[in-house]
C-alpha positions as CSV (number, residue, x, y, z in Angstrom):
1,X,0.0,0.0,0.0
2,X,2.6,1.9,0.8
3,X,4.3,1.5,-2.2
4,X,1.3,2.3,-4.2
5,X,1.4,5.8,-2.2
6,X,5.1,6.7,-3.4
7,X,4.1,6.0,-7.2
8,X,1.2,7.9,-6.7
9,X,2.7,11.0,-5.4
10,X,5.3,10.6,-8.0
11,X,3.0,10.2,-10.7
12,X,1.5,13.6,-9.2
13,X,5.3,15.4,-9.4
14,X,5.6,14.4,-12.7
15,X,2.0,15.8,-13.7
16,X,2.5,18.7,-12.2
17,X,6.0,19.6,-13.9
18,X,4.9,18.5,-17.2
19,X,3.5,21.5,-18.8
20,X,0.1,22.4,-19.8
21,X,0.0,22.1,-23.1
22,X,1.6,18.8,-23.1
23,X,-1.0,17.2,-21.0
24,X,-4.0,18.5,-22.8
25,X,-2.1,16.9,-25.5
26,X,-2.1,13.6,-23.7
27,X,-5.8,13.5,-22.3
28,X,-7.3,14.7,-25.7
29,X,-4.8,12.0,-26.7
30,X,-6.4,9.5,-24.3
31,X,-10.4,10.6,-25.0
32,X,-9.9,9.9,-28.1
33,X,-9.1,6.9,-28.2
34,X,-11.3,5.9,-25.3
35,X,-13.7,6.9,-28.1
36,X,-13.2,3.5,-29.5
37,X,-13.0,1.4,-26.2
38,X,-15.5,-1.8,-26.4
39,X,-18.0,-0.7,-23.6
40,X,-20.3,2.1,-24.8
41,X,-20.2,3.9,-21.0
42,X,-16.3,4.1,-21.8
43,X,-17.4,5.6,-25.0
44,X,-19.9,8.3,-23.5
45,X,-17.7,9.3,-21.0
46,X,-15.0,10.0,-23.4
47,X,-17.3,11.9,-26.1
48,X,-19.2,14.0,-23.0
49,X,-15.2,14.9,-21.9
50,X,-14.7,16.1,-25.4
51,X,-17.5,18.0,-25.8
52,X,-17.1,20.0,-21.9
53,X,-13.3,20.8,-23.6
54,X,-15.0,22.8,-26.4
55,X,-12.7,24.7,-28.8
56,X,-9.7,22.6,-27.1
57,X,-10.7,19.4,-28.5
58,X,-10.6,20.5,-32.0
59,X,-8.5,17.8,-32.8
60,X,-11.2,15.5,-31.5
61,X,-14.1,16.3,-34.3
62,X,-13.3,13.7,-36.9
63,X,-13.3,11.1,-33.8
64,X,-16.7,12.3,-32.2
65,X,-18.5,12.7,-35.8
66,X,-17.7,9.3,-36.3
67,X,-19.3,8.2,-33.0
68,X,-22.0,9.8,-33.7
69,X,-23.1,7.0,-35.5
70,X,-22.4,4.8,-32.7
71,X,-24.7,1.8,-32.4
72,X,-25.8,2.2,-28.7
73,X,-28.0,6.1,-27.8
74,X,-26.3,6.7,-24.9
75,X,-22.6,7.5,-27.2
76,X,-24.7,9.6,-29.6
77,X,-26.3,11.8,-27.2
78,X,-23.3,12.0,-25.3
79,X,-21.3,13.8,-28.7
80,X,-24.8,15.9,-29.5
81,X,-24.8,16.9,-25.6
């Protein structure tokens, strides 16, 4: 547990030096590819991130446009939401 503890708070560090750019980069990074994940809650959650980002998930459009036509409501509404 411990151990878990030190990772953690290193992993935090790290986060915190790396700058901001760089780890919008990562999590837009990240979404979209949770965009693709096999569970549609995975899916949601990933296009309802995207869309609270707004003009910073540019990047993200041809990725949510194509989940739009996600099989399962709950991933379409989440993009048009």
């Amino acid at each position: 547990m411990r151990v878990l503890g030190i990772l953690a708070l290193g992993a935090a560090v790290a986060a915190a030096q790396e700058p901001e750019a760089e780890r919008l980069a990562r999590a837009l990074e990240e979404l979209i590819d949770d965009l693709g994940a096999p569970r549609a809650p995975r899916r949601a959650a990933a296009a309802e991130a995207l869309t609270l980002l707004g003009p910073d998930a540019r990047a993200a459009v041809p990725a949510l446009m194509k989940a739009y036509d996600d099989r399962h409501a709950e991933v379409r509404v989440a993009v048009v939401t």
